[in-house]
N, C-alpha and C positions, 0 to 999 in steps of 0.2 A: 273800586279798589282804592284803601286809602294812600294818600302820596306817600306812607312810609317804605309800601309794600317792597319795594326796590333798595329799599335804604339798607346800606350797612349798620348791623347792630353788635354792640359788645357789652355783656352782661359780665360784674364778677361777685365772686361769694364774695362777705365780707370777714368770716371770723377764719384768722390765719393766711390772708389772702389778700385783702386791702391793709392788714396793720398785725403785726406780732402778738398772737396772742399768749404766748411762752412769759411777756415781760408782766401784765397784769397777774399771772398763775405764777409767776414765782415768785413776787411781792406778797402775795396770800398766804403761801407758806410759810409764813415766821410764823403764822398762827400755831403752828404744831412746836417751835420753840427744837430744842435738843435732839428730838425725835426722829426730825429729816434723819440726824446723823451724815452718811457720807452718802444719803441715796443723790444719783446724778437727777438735776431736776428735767434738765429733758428725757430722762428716761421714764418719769416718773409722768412727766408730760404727756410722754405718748401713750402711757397705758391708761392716764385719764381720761385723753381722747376716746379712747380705744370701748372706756368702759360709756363715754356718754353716748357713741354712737352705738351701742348694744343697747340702749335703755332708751332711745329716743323710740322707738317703734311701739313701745307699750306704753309710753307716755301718751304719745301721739292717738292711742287706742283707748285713753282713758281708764287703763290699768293700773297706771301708776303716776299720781300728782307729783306734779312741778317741784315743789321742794324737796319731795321724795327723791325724787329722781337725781337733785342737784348732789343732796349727801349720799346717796347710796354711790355716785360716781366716782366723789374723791375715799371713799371706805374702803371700794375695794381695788381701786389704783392703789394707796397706801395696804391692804392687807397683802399684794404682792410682793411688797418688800420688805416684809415683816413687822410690822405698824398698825396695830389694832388701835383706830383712832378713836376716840369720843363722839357720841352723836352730835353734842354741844360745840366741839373743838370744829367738826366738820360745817356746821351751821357759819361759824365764826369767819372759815375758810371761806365759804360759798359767798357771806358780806364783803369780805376784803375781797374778792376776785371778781364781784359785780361790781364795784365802787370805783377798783381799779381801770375796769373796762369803758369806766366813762370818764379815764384822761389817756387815751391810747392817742398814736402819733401813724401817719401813713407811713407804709414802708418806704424806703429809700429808692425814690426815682419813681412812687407812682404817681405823685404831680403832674407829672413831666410826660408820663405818660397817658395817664388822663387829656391833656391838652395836648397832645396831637393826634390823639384819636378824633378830638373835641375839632381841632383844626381839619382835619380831614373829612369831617361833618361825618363820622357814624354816631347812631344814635347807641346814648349809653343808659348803661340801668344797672341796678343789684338785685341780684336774686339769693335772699338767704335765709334759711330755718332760722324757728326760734319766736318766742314772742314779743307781740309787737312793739311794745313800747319799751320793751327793753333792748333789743335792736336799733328800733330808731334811734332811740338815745346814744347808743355807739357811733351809729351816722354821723350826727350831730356833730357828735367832738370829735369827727375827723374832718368836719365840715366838707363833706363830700358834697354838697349844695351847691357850692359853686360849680362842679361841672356835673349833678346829676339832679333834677327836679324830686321832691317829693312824694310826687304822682309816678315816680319812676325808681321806685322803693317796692318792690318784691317782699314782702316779709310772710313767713309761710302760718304764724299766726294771725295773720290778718285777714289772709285769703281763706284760711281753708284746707289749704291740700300743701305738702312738702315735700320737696324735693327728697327721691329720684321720681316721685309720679310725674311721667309724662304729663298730665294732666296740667301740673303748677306751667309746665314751658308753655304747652297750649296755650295756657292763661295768658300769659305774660306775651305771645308775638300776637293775639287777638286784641288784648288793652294796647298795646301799642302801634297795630297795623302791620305790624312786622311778619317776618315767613322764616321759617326754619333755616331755609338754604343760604339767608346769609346773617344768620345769628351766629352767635359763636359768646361760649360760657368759657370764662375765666375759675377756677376752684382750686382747693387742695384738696376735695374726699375725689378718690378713687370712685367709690358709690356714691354717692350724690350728686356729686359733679360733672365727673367723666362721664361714668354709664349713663346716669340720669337724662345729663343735657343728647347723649348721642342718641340715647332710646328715642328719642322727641325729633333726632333728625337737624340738630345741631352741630354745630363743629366746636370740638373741646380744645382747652389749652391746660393743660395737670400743672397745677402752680406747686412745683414741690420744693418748696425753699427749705427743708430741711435734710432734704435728700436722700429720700427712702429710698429701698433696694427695688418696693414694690411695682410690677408693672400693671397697667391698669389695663381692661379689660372688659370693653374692646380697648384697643389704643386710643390715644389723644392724639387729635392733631398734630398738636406740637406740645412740648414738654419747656419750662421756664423754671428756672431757681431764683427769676430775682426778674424787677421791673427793667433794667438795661435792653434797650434794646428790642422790649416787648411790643412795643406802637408798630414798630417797622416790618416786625413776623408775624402779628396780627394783619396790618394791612397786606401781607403780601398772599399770606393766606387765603383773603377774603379775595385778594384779586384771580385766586384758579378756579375754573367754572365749577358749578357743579349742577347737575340737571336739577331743574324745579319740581314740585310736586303738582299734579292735578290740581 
């Protein structure tokens, strides 16, 4: 058995979760110039989300190429609000919003929480969709290195398989020694994160810093809007038993 097996482990997504991604996506948007008009950009936010996680499955199934997928996402977040974009204009988007995501900043107070997790000796990691070198690159410039190893980089381009398959957690407490019953995923998708990590036999924390109505399903663990105070309900968390598996 390796000496992790026993170790406390705490995994987090990284896009929306270790750093704001609302602040690179709204930077992008001058691309479109007069046009925004008065659309609210977090509403516009969430339907882009909304449209990448519908097109991530057929990406992922080799129906629909990468740059496809980037424009088809903001075209038709934008045709909900009455904004028939350019093919050209949404390309232009998709440069500034990738360019922008390699000067993001952590959120406020996950330092802080990194390092007493870090002090507490659980072992930590990311587990996030996407690919790989354009992930890691987000890593990078939030210098998560300092309290997370490279070989402790999860990226679902890398591997293979993406979250919510059980499979990627598999993966992920097998490379690192670890066992389901005391890992525990940090996220904001409801389906990828929550169900994902629980299907695997996880314990979830719904990072919902923007504060959706939605309840996720099954439940999470425990529920956080912000890194305050998160180190303390994660460790406390991990301190209630829970039976092992065979």
């Amino acid at each position: 058995m390796s000496g992790n097996a026993r170790r406390r482990a705490v995994f987090f997504d990284l896009d929306d979760t270790l750093y704001d991604q609302l602040e690179p996506f709204r930077t992008a948007l001058r691309v479109f110039g007069p046009a925004i008009g008065r659309i609210s950009e977090e509403n516009l936010y969430r339907r882009f989300r909304h449209h990448s996680d519908a097109l991530w499955e057929p990406y992922c199934a080799g129906r629909l190429p990468l740059d496809a997928m980037r424009v088809e996402r903001i075209r038709r977040a934008l045709a909900e609000f009455g904004v028939e974009a350019e093919e050209g204009d949404c390309r232009k988007f998709q440069e500034a919003y990738q360019e922008g995501q390699y000067r993001i900043r952590l959120h406020p107070g996950a330092e802080a929480c990194l390092g007493e997790l870090e002090a507490a000796d659980c072992l930590l990691g990311v587990v996030t969709n996407g690919p790989g070198p354009h992930q890691a690159r987000k890593l990078e410039a939030l210098g998560i290195e300092r309290f997370i190893p490279r070989t402790r980089w999860f990226i679902s381009g890398e591997i293979g398989i993406a979250k919510p398959d059980p499979a990627l957690f598999a993966h992920v407490n097998r490379v690192t020694g670890t066992r389901p019953e005391t890992s525990v995923l940090v996220g904001d998708s409801l389906v990828n994160d929550v169900e994902g990590a629980a299907g695997a036999g996880w314990r979830t924390v719904w990072f919902n810093a923007r504060g959706s109505a939605a309840e996720p399903r099954p439940a999470a663990d425990l529920t956080a809007d912000g890194f305050t105070d998160l180190a303390r309900r994660i460790l406390g968390l991990l301190a209630q038993p829970r039976p092992e598996r065979d």
